[in-house]
C-alpha positions as CSV (number, residue, x, y, z in Angstrom):
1,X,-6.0,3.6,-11.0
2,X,-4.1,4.1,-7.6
3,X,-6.0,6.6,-5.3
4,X,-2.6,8.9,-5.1
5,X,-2.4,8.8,-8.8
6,X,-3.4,12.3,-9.8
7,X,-0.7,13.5,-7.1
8,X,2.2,11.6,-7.6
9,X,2.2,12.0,-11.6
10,X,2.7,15.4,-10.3
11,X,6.1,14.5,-8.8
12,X,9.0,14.2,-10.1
13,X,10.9,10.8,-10.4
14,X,12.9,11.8,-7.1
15,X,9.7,12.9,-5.1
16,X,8.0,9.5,-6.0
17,X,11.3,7.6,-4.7
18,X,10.3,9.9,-1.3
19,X,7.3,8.9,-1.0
20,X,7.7,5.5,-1.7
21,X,10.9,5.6,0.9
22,X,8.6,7.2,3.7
23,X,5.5,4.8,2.9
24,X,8.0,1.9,4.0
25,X,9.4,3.9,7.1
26,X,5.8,4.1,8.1
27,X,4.8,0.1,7.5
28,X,5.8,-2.6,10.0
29,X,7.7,-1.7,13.3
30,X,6.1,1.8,13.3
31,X,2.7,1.3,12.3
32,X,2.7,-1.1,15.3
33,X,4.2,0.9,17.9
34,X,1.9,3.5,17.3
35,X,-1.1,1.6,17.5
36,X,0.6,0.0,20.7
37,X,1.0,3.4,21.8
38,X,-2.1,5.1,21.3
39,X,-3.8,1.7,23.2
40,X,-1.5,2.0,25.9
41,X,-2.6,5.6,26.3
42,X,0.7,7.4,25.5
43,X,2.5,9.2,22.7
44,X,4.8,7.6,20.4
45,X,8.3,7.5,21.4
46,X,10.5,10.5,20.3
47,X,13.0,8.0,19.3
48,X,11.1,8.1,16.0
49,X,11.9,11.6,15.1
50,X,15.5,10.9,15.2
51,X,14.9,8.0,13.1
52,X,12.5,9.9,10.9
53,X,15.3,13.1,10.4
54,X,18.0,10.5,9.9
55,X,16.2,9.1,6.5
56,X,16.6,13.2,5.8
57,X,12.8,13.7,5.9
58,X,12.7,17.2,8.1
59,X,14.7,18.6,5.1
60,X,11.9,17.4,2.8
61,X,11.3,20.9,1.6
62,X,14.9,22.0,2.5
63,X,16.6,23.7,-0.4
64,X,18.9,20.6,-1.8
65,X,22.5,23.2,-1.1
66,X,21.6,23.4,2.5
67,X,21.3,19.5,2.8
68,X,17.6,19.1,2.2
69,X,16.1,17.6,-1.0
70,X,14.1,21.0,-2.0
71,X,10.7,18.6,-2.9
72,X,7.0,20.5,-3.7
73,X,4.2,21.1,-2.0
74,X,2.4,18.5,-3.3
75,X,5.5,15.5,-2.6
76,X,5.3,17.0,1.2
77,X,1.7,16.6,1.7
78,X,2.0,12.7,0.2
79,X,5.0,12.2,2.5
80,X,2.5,13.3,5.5
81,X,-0.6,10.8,4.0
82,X,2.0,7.9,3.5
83,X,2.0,8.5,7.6
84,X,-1.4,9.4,8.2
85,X,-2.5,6.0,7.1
86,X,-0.9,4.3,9.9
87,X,-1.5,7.5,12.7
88,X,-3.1,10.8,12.4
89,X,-1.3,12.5,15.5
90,X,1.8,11.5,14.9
91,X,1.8,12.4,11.2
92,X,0.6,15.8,12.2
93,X,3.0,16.5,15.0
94,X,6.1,15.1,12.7
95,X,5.3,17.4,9.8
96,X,5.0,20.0,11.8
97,X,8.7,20.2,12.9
98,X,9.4,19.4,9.2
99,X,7.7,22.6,7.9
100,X,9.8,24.5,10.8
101,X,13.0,23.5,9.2
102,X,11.3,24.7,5.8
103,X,10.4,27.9,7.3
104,X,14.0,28.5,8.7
105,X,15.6,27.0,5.8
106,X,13.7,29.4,2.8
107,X,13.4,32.5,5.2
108,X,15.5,32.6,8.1
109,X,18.5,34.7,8.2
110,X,22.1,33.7,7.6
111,X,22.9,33.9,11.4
112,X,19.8,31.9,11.8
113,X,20.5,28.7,9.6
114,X,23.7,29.1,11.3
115,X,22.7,28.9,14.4
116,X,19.7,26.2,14.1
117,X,19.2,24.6,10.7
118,X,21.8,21.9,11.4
119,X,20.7,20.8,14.6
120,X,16.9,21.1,12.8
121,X,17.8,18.9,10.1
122,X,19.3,16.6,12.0
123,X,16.2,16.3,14.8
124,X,18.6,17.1,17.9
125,X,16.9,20.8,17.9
126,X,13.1,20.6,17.4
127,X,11.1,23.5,16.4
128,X,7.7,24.3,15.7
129,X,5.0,27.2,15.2
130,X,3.5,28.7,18.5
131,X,1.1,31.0,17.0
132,X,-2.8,30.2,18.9
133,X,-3.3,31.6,22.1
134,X,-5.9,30.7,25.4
135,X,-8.8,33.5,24.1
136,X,-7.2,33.5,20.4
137,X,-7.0,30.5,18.7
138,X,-6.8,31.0,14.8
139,X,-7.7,35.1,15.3
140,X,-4.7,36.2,15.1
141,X,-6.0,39.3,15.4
142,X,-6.5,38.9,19.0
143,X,-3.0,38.5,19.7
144,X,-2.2,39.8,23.1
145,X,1.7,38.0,23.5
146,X,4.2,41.4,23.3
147,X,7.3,41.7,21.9
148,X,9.2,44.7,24.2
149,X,12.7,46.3,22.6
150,X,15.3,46.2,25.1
151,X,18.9,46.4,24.4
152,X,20.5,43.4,22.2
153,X,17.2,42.0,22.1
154,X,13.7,41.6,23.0
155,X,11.9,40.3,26.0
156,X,8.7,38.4,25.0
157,X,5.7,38.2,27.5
158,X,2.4,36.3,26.8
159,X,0.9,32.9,26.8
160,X,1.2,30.5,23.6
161,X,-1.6,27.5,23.6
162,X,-2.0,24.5,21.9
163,X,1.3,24.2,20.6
164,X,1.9,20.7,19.0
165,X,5.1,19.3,20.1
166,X,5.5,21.9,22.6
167,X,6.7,19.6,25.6
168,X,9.4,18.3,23.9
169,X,11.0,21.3,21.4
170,X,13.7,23.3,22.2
171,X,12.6,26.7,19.7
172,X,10.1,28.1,18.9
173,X,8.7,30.4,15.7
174,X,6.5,32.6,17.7
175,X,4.3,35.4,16.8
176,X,3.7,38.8,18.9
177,X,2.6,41.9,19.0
178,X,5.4,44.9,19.1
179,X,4.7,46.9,22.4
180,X,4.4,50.4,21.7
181,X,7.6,51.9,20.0
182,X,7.7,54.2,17.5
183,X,5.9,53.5,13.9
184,X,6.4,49.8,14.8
185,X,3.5,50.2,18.0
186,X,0.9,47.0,17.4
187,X,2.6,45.3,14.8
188,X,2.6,41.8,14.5
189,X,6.5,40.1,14.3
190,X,7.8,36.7,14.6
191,X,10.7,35.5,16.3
192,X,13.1,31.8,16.6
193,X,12.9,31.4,20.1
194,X,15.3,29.4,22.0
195,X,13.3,27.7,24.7
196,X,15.7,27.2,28.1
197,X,13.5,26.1,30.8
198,X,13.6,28.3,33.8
199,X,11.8,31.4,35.2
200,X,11.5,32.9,32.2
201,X,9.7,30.5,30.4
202,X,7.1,27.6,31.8
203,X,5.4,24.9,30.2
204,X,2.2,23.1,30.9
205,X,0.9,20.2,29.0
206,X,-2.7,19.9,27.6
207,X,-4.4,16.6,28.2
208,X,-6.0,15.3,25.2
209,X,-7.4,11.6,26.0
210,X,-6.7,9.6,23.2
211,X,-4.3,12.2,21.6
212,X,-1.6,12.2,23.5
213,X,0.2,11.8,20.5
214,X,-0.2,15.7,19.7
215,X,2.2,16.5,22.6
216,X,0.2,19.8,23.0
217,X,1.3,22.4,25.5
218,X,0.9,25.9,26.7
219,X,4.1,27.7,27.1
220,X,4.0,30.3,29.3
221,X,6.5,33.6,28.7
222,X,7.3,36.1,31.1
223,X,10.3,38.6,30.2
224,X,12.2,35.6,28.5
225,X,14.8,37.2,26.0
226,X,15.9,36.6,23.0
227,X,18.5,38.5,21.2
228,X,18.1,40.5,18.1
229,X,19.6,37.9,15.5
230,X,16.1,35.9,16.5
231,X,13.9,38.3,14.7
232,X,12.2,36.3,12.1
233,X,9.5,38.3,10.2
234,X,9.8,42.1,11.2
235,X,7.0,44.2,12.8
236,X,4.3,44.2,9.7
237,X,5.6,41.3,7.8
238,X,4.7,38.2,10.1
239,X,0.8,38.8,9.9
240,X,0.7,38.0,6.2
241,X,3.3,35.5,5.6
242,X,1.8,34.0,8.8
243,X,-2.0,33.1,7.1
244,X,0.2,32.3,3.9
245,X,1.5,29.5,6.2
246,X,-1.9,29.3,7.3
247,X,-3.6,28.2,3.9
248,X,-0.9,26.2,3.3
249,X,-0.9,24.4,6.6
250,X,-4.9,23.7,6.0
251,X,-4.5,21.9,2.6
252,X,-2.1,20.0,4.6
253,X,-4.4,18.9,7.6
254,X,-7.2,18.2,4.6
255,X,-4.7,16.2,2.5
256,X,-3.9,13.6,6.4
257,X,-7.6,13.7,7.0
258,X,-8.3,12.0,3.0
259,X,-5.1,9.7,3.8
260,X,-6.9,8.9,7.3
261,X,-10.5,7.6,5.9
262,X,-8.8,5.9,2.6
263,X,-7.2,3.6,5.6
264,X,-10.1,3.2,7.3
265,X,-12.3,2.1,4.9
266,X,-9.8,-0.3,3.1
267,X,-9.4,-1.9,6.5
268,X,-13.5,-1.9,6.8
269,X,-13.9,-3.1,2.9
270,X,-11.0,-5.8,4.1
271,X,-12.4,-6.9,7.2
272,X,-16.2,-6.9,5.4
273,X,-14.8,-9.1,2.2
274,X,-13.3,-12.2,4.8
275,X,-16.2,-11.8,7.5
276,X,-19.0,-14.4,7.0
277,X,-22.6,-13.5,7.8
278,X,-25.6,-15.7,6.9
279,X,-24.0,-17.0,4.2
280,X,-22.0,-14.9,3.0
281,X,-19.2,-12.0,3.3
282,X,-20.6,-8.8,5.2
283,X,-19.5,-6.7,1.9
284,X,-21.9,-9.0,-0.3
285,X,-25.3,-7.5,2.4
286,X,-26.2,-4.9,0.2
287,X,-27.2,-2.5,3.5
288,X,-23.2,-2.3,4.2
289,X,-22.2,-2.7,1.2
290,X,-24.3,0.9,0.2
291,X,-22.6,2.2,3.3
292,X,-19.3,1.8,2.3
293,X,-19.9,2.7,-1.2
294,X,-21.0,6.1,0.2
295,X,-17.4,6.5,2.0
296,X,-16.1,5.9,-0.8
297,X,-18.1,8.4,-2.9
298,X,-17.6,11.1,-0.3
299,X,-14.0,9.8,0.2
300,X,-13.0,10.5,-3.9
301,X,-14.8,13.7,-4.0
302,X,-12.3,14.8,-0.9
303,X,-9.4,14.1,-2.4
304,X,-10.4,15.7,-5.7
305,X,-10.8,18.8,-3.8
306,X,-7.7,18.6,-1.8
307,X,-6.2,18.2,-4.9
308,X,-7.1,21.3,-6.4
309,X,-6.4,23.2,-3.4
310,X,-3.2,21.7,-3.3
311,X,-1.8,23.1,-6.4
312,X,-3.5,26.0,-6.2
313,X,-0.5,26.6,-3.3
314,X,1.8,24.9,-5.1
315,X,1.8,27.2,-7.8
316,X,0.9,30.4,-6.4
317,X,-2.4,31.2,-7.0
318,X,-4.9,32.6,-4.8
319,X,-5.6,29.6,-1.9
320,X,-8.0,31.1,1.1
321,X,-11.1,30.0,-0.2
322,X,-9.8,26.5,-1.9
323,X,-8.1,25.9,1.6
324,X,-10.8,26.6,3.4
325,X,-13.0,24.7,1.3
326,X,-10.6,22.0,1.5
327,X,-10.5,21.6,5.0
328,X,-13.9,21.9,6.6
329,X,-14.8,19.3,3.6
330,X,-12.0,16.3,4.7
331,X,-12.4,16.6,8.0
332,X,-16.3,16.2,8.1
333,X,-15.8,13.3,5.5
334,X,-13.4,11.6,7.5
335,X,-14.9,12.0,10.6
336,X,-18.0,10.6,9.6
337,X,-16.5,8.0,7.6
338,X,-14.7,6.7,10.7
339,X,-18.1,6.1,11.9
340,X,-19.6,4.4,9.0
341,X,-16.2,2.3,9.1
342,X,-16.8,1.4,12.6
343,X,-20.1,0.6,12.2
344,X,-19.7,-1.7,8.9
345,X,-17.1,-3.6,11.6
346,X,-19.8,-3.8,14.6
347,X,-17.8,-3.9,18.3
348,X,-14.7,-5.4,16.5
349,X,-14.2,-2.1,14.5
350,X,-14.1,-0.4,18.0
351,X,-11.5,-3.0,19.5
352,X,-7.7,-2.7,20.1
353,X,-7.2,-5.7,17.1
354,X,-8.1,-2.7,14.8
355,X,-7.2,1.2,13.8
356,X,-10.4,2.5,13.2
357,X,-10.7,3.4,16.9
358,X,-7.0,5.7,16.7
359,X,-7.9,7.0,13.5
360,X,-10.9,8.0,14.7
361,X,-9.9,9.7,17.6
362,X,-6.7,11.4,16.7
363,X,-8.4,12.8,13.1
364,X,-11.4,14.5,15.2
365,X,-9.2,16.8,16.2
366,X,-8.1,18.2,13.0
367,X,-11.7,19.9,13.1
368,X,-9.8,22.3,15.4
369,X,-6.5,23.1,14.5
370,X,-5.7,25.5,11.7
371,X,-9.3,26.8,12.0
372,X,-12.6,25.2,13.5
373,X,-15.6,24.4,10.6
374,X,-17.3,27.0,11.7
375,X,-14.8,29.7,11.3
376,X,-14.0,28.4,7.8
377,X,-17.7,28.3,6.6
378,X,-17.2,32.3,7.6
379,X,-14.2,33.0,5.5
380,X,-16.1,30.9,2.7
381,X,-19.0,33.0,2.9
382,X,-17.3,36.2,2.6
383,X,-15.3,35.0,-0.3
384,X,-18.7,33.9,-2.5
385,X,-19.2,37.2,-4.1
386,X,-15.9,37.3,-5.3
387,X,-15.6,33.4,-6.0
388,X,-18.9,32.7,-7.1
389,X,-20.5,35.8,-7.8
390,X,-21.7,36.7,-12.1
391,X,-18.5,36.8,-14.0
392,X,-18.0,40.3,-15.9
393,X,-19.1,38.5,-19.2
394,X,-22.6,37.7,-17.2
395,X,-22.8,40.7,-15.7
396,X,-22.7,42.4,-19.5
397,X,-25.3,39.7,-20.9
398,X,-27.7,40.8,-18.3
399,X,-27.6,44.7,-18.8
């Protein structure tokens, strides 16, 4: 039995023919360059995304009359393992302009798609969320970037932080607080915001040693305007359908993070089967052996969670817990299964001949985006009454 199995006989015929086509994007010339990359200490070369968009994979989730091929939940998140297995970062930052183009496509207005959804789909206009801020991260309740009313538009002041992609985008979908108008004072909207370079808008780029991949930036606003077509969620809409996106976007990092330790151990359990030590292969020393038979333990019980999680979005049903759950779980398995993998390799694991060392370090940071482990141990906690509290029927038994 494949390890994808239990996903992809959720997918139709077409969304298995997607996967399969972005699985052999991802081998060969890519998979190389960004190991190359990532050695060399730089991203991978944007030349890919216009490769990526012309195989029609940023309209992945595209309704299929607007040019995209309208695929689930589920075929999006094993398009994004097919290209986690070769790189985490790049994976990461690709999919995230995909789910922009899904965002604009499903939600946006009709002046909007007009304006954006072509150049989206096509990769000459790249977009992406810029929702975390300096003293915010994932509270967006902290939000402190304003939204002020002015005529024909708005004028939006603030500081967005750790935005992926955000050196090389040209819009962003931005949340911020309305300033004080009316009914409308404090609430939370969203806008498509055209970013133009200039005195209204600077950008600074975040350093992340052995990420570079990530392309993370702060973009800093100060009165830049944007017209009143680029309203995306109103004032007291974005919050929710923002930690919809949220969930969502968590089963998605989890889902990578799985994809990211199955290639790390096969390429430990490959390397261990050929390497001779006193006698015989490392994988027959039953020390290493036992340690990669507990990746592998940890690895399955990962992906059966992710799983879950993943169609509890799919279909609808309630998600914060599972996505939660989800997350914290795959990245702490895949972090510490890098490690094991390394190990089971000695120095070699650690070497430039290898990607254990680029998984390693691009997949660490998934423990921060979307929510750090500790933050979603807290939403877990508040949830367990509710989730794992006596059922009625119990409750009745014990009275």
């Amino acid at each position: 039995m494949n390890f994808y199995d239990l996903y992809d006989e959720r997918l139709s015929a077409a969304e298995r023919a997607l996967v399969q086509a972005a699985s052999d994007f991802c081998r060969g010339e890519f998979s190389v360059h960004l190991l190359e990359s990532h050695t060399q200490g730089r991203a991978y070369d944007v030349s890919w995304i216009d490769r990526w968009a012309k195989e029609g994979f940023l309209g992945l989730q595209t309704p299929s009359e607007l040019g995209g091929h309208d695929a689930s939940f589920i075929c999006k998140i094993r398009v994004a393992q097919a290209m986690a297995e070769h790189g985490f970062a790049a994976a990461f930052a690709i999919n995230n302009l995909q789910g922009s183009v899904t965002r604009v496509a499903r939600s946006g207005s009709e002046k909007q798609r007009a304006e954006f959804l072509d150049g989206m789909l096509s990769g000459r206009t790249l977009c992406a969320p810029a929702m975390s801020e300096p003293d915010g991260g994932s509270d967006l309740g902290a939000l402190k970037t304003k939204a002020r009313r002015v005529d024909g538009g708005w004028l939006i002041s603030g500081t967005k932080s750790w935005v992926t992609n955000g050196s090389i985008i040209q819009c962003a979908n931005l949340l911020a607080r309305v300033d004080p108008i009316g009914k409308e004072a404090g609430e939370t909207a969203s806008f498509l915001v055209p970013l133009a370079d200039g005195p209204t808008l600077r950008r600074e780029e975040l350093v992340m040693p052995g990420a570079q991949s990530f392309r993370l930036s702060r973009l800093i606003f100060q009165d830049h305007f944007v017209p009143d077509w680029c309203l995306f969620d109103p004032p007291g809409q974005a919050f929710k359908s923002s930690m919809a996106s949220v969930n969502a976007a968590r089963v998605h990092v989890a889902a990578m993070c799985v994809a990211s330790a199955r290639a790390a151990l096969a390429e430990a359990v490959g390397y261990a089967e050929t390497r001779q030590a006193f006698g015989k292969p490392l994988l027959r020393h039953q020390g290493l052996g036992w340690e990669l038979a507990e990746v592998s333990l940890r690895l399955e019980a990962a992906n059966a969670l992710v799983l879950r999680a993943a169609i509890a979005v799919q279909t609808g049903k309630a998600a914060l817990t599972l996505a939660a759950q989800a997350k914290k779980f795959a990245v702490d398995v895949a972090t510490w299964g890098h490690d094991q993998c390394q190990r089971a390799m000695g120095a070699v694991g650690a070497s430039a001949d290898h990607r254990l060392a680029m998984l390693s370090s691009e997949t660490r940071l998934a423990a921060f985006g979307d929510g750090t482990n500790q933050m979603l141990l807290d939403r877990i906690a508040k949830g367990l009454a509710k989730d794992y509290g006596p059922s009625p029927m119990q409750k009745e038994s014990d009275q």
